[in-house]
N, CA, C and O atoms as CSV, one atom per row, in Angstrom:
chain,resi,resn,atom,element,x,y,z
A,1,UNK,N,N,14.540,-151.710,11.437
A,1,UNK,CA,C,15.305,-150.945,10.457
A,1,UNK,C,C,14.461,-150.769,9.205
A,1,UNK,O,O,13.667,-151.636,8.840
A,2,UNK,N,N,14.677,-149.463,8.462
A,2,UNK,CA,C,13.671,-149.392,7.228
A,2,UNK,C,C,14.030,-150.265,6.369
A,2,UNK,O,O,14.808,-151.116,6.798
A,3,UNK,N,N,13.687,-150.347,5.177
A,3,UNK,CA,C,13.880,-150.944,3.757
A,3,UNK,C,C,15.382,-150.362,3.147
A,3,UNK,O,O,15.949,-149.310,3.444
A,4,UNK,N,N,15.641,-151.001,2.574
A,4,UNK,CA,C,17.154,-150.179,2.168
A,4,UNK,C,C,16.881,-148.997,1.108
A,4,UNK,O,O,17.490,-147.928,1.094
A,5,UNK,N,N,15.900,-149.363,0.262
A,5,UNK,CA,C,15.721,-148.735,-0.851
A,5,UNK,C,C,16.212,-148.948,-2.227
A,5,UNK,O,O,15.878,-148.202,-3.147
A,6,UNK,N,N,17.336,-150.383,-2.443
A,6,UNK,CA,C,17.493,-150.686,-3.581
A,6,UNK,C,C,16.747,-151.364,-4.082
A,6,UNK,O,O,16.079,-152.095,-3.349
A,7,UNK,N,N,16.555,-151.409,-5.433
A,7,UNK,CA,C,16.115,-152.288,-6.216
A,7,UNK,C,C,16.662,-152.549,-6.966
A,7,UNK,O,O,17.311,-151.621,-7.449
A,8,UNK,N,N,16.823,-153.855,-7.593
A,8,UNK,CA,C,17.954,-154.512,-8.482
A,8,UNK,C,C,17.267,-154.219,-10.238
A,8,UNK,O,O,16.331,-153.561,-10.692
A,9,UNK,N,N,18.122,-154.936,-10.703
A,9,UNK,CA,C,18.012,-154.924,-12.258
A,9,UNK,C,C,16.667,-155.690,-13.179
A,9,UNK,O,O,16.426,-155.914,-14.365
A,10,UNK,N,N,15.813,-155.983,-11.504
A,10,UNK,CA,C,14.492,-156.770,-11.945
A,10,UNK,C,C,13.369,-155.742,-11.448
A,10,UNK,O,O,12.319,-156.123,-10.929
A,11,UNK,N,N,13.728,-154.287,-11.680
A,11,UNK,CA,C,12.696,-153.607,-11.203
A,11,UNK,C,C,11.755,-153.497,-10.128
A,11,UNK,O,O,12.079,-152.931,-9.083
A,12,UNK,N,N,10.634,-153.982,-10.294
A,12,UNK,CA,C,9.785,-153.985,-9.289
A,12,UNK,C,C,10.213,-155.230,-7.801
A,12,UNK,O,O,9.581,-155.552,-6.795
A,13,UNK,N,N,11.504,-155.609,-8.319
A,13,UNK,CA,C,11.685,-156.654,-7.017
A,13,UNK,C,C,12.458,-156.015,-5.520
A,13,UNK,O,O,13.532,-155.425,-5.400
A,14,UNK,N,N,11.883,-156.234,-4.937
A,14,UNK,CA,C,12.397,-155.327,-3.761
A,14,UNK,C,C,14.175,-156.362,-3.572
A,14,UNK,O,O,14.182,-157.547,-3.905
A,15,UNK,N,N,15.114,-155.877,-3.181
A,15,UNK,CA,C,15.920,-156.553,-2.152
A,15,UNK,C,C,16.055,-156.264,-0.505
A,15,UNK,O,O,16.313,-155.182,0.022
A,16,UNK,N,N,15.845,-157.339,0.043
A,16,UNK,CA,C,16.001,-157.244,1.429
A,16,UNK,C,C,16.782,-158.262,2.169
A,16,UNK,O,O,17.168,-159.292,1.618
A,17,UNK,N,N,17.026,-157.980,3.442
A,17,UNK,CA,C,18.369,-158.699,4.105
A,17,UNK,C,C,17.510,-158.730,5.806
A,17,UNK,O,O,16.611,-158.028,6.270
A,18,UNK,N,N,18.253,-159.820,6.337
A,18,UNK,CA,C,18.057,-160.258,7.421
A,18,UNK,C,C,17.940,-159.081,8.283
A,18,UNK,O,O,16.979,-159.278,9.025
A,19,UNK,N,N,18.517,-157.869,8.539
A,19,UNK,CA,C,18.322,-156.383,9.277
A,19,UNK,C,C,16.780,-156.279,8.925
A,19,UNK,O,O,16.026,-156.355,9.896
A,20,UNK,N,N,16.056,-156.075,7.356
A,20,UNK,CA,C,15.365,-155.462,7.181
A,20,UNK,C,C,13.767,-156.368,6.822
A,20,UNK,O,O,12.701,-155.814,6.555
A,21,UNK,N,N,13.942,-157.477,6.889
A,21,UNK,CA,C,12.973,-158.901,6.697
A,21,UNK,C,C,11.672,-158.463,7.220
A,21,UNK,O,O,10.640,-158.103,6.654
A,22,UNK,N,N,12.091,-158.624,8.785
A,22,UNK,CA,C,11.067,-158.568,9.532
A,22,UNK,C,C,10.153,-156.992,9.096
A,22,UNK,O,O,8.927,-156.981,9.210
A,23,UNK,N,N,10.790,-155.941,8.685
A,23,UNK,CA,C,9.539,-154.579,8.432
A,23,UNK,C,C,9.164,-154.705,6.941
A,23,UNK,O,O,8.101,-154.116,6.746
A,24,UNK,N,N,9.833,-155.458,5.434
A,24,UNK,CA,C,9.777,-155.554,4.520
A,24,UNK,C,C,8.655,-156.509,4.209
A,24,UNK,O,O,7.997,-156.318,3.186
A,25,UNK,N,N,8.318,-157.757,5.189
A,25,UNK,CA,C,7.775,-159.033,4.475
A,25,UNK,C,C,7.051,-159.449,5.630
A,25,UNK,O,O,6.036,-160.070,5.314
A,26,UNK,N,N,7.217,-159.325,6.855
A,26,UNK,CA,C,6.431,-159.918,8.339
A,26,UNK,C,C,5.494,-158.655,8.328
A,26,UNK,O,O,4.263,-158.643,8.330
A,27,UNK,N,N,6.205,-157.792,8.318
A,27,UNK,CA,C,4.485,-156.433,8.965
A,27,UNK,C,C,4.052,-155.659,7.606
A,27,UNK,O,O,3.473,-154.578,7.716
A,28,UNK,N,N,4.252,-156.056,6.671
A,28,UNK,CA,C,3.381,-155.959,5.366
A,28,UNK,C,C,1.725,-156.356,5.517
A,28,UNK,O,O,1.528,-157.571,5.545
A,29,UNK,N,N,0.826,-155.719,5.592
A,29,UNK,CA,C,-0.469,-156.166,5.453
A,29,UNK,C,C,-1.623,-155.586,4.717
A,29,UNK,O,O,-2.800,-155.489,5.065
A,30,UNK,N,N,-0.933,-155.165,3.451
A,30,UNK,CA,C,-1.361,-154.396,2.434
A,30,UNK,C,C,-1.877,-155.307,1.172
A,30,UNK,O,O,-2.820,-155.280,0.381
A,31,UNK,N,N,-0.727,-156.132,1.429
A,31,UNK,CA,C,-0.283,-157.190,-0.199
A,31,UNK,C,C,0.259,-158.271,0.265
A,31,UNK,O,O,0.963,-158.076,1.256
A,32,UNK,N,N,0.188,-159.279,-0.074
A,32,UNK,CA,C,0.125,-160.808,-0.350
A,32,UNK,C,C,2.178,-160.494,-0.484
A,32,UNK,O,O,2.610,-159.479,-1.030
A,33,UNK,N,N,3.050,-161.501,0.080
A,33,UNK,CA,C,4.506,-160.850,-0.457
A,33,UNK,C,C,5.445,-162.211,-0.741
A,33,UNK,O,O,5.546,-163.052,0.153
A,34,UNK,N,N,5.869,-162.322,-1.537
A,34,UNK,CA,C,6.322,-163.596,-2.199
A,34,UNK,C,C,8.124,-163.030,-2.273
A,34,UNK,O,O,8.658,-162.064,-2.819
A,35,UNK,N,N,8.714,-164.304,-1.335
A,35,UNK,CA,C,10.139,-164.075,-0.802
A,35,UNK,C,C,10.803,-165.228,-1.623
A,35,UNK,O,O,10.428,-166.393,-1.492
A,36,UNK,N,N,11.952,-164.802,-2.599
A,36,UNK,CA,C,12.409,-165.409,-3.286
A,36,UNK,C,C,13.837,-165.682,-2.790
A,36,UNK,O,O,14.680,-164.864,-3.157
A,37,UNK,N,N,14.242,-166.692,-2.022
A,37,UNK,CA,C,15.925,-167.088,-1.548
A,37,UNK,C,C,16.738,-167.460,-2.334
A,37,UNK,O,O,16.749,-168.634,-2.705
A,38,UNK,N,N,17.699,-166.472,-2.824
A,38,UNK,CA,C,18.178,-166.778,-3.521
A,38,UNK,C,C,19.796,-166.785,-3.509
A,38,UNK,O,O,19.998,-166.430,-2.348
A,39,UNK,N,N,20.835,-166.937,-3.982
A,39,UNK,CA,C,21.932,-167.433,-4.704
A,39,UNK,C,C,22.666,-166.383,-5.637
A,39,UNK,O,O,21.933,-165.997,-6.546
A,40,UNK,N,N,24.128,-165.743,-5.634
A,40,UNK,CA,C,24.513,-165.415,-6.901
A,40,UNK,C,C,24.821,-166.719,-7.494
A,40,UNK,O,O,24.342,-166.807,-8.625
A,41,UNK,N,N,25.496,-167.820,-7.090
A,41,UNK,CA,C,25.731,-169.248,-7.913
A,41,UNK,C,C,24.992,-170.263,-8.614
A,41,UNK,O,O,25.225,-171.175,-9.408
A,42,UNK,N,N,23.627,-169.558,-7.781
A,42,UNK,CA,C,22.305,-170.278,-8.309
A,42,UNK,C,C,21.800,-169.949,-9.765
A,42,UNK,O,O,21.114,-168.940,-9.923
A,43,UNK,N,N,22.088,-170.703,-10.761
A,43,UNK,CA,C,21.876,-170.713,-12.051
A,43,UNK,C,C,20.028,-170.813,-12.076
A,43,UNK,O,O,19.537,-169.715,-12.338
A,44,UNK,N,N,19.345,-171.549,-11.927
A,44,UNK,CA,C,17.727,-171.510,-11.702
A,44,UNK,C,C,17.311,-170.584,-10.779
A,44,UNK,O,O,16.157,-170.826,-10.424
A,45,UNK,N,N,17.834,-169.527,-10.198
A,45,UNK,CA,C,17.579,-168.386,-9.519
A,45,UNK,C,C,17.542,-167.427,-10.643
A,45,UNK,O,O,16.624,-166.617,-10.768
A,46,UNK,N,N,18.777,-167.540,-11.658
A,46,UNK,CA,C,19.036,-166.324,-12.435
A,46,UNK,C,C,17.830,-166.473,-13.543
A,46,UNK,O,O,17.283,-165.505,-14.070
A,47,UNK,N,N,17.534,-167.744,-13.787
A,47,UNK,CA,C,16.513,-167.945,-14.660
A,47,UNK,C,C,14.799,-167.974,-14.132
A,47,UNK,O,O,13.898,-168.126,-14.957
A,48,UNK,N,N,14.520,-167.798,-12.598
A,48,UNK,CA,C,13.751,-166.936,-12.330
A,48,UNK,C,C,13.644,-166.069,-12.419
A,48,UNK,O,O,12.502,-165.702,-12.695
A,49,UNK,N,N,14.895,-164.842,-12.239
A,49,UNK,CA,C,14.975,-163.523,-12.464
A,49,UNK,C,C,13.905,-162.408,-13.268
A,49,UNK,O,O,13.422,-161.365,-12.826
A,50,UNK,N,N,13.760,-162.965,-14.434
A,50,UNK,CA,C,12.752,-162.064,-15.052
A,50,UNK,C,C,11.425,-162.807,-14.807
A,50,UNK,O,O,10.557,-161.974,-14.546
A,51,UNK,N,N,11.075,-163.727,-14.797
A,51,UNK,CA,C,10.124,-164.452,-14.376
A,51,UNK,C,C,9.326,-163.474,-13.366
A,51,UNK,O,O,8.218,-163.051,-13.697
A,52,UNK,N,N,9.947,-163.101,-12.048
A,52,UNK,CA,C,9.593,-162.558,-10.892
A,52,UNK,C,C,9.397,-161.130,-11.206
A,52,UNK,O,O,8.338,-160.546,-10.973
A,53,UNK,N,N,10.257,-160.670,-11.647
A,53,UNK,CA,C,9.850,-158.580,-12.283
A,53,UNK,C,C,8.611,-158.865,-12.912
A,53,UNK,O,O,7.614,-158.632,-12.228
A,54,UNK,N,N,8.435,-159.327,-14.084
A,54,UNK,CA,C,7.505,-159.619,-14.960
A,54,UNK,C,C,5.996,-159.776,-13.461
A,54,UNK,O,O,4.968,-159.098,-13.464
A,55,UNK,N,N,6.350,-160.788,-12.445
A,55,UNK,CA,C,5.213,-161.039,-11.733
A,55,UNK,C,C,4.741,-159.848,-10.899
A,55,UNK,O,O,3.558,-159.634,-10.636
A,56,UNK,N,N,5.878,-159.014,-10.467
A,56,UNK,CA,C,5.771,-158.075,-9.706
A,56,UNK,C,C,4.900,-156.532,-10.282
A,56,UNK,O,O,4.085,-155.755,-9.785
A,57,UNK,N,N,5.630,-156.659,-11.603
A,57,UNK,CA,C,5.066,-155.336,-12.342
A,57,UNK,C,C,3.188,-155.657,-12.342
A,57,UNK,O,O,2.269,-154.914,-11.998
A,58,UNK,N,N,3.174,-157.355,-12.992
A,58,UNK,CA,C,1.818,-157.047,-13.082
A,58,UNK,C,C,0.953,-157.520,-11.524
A,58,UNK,O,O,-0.249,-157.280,-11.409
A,59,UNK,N,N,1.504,-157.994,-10.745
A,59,UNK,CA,C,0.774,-158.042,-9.481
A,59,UNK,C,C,0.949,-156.636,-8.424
A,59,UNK,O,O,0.599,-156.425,-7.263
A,60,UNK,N,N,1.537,-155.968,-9.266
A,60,UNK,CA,C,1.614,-155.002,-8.032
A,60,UNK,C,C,0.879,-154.506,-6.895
A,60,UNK,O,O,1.231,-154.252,-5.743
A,61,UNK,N,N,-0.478,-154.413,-7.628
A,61,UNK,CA,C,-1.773,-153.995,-6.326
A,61,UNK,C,C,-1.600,-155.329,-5.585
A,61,UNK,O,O,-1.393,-155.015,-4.413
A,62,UNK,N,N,-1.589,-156.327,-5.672
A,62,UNK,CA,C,-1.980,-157.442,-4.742
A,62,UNK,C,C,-0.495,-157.915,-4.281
A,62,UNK,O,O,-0.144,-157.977,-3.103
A,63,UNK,N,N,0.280,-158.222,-5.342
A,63,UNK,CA,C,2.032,-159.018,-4.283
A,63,UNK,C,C,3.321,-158.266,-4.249
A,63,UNK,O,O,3.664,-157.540,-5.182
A,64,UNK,N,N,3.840,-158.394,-3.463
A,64,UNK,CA,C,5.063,-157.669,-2.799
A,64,UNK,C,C,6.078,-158.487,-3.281
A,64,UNK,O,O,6.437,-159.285,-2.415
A,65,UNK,N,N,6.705,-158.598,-4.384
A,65,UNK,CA,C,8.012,-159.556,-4.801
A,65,UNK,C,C,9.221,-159.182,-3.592
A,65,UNK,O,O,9.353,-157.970,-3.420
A,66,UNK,N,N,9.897,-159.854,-2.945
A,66,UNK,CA,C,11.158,-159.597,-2.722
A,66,UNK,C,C,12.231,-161.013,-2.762
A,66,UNK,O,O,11.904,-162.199,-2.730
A,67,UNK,N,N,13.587,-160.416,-2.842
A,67,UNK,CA,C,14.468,-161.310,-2.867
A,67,UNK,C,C,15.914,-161.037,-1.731
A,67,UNK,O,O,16.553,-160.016,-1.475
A,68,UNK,N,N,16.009,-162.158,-1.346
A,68,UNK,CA,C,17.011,-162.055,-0.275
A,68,UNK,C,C,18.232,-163.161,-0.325
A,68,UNK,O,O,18.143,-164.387,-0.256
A,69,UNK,N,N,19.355,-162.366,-0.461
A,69,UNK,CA,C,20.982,-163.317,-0.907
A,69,UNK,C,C,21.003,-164.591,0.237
A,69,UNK,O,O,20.986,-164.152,1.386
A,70,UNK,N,N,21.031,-165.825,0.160
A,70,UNK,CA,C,20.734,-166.787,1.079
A,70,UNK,C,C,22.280,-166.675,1.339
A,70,UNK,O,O,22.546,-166.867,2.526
A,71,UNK,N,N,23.210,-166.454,0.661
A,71,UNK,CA,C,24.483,-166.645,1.906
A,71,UNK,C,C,24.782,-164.997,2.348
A,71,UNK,O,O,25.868,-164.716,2.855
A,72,UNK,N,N,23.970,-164.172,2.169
A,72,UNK,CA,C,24.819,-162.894,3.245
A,72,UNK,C,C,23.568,-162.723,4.108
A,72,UNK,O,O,23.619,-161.702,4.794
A,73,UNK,N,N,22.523,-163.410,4.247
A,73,UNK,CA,C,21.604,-163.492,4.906
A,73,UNK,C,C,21.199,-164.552,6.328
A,73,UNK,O,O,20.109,-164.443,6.890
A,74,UNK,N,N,22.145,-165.454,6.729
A,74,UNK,CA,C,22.014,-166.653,6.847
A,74,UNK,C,C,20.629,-166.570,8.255
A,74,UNK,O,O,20.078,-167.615,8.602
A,75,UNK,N,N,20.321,-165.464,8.783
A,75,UNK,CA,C,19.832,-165.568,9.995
A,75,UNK,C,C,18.264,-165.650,9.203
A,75,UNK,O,O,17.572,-166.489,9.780
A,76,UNK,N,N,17.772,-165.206,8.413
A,76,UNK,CA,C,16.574,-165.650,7.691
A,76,UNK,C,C,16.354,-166.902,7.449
A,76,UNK,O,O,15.341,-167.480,7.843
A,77,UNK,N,N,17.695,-167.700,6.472
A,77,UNK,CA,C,17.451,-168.951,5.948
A,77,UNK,C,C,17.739,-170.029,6.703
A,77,UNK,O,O,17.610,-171.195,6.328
A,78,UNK,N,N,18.289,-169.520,8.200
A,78,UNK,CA,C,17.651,-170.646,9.241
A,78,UNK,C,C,16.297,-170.736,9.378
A,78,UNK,O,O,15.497,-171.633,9.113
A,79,UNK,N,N,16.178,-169.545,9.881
A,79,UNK,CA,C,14.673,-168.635,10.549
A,79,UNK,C,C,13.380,-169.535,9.509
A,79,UNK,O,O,12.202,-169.585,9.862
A,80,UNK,N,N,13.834,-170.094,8.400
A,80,UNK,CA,C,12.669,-170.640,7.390
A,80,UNK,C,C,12.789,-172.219,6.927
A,80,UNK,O,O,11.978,-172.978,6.397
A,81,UNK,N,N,14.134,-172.379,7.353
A,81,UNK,CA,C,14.560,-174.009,7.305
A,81,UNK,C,C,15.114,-173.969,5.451
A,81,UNK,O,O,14.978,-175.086,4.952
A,82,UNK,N,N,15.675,-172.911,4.455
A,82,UNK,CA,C,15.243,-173.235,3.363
A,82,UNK,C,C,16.703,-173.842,3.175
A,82,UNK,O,O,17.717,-173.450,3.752
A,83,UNK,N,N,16.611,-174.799,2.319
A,83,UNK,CA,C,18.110,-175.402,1.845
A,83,UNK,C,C,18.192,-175.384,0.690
A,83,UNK,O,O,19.386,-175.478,0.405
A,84,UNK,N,N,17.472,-175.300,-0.348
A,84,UNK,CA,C,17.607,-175.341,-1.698
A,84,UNK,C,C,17.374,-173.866,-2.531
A,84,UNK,O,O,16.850,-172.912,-1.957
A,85,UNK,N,N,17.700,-173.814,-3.560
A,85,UNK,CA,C,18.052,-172.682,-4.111
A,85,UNK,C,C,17.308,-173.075,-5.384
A,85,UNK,O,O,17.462,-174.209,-5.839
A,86,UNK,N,N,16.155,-171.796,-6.239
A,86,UNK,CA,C,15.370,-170.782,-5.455
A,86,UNK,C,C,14.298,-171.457,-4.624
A,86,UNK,O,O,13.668,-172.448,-4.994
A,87,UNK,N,N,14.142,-170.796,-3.403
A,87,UNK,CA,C,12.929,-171.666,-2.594
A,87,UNK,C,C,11.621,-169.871,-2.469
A,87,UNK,O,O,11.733,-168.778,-1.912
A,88,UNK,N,N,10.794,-170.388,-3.141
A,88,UNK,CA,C,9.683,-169.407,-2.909
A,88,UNK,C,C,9.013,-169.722,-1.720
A,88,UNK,O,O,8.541,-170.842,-1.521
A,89,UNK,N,N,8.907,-168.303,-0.490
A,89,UNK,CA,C,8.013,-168.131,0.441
A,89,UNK,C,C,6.928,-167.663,0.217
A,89,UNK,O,O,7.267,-166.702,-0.473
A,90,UNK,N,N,5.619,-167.604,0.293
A,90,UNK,CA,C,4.430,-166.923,0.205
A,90,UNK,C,C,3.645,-166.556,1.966
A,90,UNK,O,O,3.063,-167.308,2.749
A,91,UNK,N,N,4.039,-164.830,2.056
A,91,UNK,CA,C,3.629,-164.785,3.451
A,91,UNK,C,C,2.614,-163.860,3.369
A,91,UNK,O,O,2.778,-162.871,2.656
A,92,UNK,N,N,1.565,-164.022,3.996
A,92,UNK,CA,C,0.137,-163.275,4.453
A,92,UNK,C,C,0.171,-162.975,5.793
A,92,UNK,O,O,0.378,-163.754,6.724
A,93,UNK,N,N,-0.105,-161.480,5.840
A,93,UNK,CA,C,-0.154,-160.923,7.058
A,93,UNK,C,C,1.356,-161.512,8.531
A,93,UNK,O,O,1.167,-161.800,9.713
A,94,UNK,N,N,2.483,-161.483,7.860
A,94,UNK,CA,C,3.567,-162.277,8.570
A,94,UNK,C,C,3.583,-163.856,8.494
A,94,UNK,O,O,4.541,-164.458,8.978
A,95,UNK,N,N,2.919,-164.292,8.114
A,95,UNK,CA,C,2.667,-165.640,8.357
A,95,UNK,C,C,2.917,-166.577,6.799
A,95,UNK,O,O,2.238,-166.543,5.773
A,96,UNK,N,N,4.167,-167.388,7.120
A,96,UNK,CA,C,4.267,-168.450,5.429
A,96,UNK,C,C,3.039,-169.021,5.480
A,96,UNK,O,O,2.354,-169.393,6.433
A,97,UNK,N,N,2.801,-169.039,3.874
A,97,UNK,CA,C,1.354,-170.318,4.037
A,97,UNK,C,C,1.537,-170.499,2.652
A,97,UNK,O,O,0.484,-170.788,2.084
A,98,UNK,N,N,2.783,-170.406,1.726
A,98,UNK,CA,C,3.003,-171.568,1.176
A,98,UNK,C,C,4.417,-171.657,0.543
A,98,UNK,O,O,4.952,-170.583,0.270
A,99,UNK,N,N,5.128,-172.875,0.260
A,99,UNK,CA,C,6.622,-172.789,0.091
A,99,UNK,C,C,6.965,-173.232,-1.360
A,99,UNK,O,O,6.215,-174.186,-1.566
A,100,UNK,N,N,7.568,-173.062,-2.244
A,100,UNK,CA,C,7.720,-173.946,-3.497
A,100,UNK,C,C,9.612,-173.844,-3.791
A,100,UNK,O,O,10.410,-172.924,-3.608
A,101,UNK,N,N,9.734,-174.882,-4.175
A,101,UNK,CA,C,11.041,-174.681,-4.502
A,101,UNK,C,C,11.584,-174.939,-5.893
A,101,UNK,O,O,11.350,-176.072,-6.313
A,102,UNK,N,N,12.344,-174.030,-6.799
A,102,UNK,CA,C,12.953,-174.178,-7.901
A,102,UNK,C,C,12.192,-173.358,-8.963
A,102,UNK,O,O,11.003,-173.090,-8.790
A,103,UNK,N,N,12.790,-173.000,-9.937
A,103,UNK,CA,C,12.712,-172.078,-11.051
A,103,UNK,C,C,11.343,-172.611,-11.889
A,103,UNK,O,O,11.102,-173.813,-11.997
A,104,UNK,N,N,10.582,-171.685,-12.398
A,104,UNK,CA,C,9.265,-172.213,-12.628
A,104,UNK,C,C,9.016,-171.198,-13.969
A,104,UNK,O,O,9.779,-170.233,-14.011
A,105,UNK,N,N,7.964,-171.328,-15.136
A,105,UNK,CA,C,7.527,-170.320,-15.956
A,105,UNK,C,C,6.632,-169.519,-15.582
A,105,UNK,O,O,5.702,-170.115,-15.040
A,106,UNK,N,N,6.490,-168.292,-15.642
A,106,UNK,CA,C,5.618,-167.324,-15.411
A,106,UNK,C,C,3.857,-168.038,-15.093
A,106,UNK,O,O,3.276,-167.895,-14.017
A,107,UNK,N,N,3.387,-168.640,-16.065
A,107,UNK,CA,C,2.435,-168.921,-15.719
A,107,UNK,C,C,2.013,-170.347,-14.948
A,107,UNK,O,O,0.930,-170.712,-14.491
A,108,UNK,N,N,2.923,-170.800,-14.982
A,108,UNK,CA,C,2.814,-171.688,-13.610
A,108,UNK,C,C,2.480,-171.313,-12.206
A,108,UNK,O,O,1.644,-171.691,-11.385
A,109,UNK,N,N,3.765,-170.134,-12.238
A,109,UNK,CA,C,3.905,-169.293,-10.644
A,109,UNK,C,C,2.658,-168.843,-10.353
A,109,UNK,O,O,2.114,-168.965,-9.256
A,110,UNK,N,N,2.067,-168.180,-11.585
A,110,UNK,CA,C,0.834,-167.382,-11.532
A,110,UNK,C,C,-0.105,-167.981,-11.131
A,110,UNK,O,O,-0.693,-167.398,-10.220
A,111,UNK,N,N,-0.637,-169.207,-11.516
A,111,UNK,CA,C,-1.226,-170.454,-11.031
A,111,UNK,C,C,-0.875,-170.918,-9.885
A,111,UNK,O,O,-1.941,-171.186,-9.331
A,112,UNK,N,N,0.029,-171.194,-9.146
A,112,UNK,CA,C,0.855,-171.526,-8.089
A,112,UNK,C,C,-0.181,-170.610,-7.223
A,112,UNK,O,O,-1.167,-171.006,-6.602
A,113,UNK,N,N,0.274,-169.373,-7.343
A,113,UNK,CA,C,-0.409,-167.674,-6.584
A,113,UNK,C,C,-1.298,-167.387,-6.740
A,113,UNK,O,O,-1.525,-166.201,-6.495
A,114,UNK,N,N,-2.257,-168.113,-7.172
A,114,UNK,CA,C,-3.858,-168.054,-7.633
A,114,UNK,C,C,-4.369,-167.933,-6.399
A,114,UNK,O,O,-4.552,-166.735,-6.188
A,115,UNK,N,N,-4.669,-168.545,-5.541
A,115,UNK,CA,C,-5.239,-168.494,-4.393
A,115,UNK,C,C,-5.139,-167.582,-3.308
A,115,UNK,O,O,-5.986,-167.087,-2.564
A,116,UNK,N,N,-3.665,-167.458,-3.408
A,116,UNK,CA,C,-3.100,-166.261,-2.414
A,116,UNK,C,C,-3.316,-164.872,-2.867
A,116,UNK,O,O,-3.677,-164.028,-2.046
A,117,UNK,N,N,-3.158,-164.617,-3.894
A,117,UNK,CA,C,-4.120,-163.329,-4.805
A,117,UNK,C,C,-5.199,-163.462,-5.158
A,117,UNK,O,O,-5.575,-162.764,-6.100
A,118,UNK,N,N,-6.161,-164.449,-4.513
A,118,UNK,CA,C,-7.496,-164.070,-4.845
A,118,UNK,C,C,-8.019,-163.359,-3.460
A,118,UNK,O,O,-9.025,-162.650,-3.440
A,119,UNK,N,N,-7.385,-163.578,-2.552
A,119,UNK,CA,C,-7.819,-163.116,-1.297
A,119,UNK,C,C,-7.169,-161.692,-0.772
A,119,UNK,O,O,-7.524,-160.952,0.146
A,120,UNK,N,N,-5.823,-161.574,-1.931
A,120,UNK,CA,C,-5.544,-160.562,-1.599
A,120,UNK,C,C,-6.257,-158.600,-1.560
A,120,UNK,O,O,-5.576,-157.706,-1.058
């Protein structure tokens, strides 16, 4: 199934759902794509929120931000084992290769993604 085509109130962050995962974030092989699970109840989700636009606008050539609702999604957040809320995926060429969990400052993340955008 394609991409839906929304984007939320964080701009450059894609939203995607368990229909659309696999063509949004698995067969991406353009850009480095960082999957954010998230929560409307999740208070340290909402306070990632700009954190992640902010990362997206300026990584754009190299990372693919997206975010996906962990309870209208549930066939993903088996599919990844994630239980905690926000849990960052980092996938290359379909493949996780690295996981972090919980709300972080911009330049931490950025640091965090150092490696995975240097290769990107």
């Amino acid at each position: 199934m394609a991409h839906t085509g929304t984007t939320d109130r964080r701009s450059a962050v894609i939203e995607v759902t368990d229909a659309d995962f696999d063509a949004e974030v698995l067969r991406e092989r353009r850009r480095t794509v960082l999957v954010e699970f998230t929560a409307a109840w999740c208070g340290p989700c909402r306070q990632l929120a700009p954190v992640l636009a902010a990362v997206a606008e300026e990584e754009a050539d190299r990372l693919k931000v997206v975010v996906i609702d962990a309870d209208g999604n549930p066939d993903t957040v088996t599919r990844y084992g994630v239980l905690s809320m926000p849990t960052l995926l980092v996938f290359r060429d379909g493949e996780p290769v690295r996981q972090m969990v919980g709300a972080r400052p911009k330049r931490k993340l950025l640091l965090e993604l150092r490696e995975q955008l240097a290769t990107a």
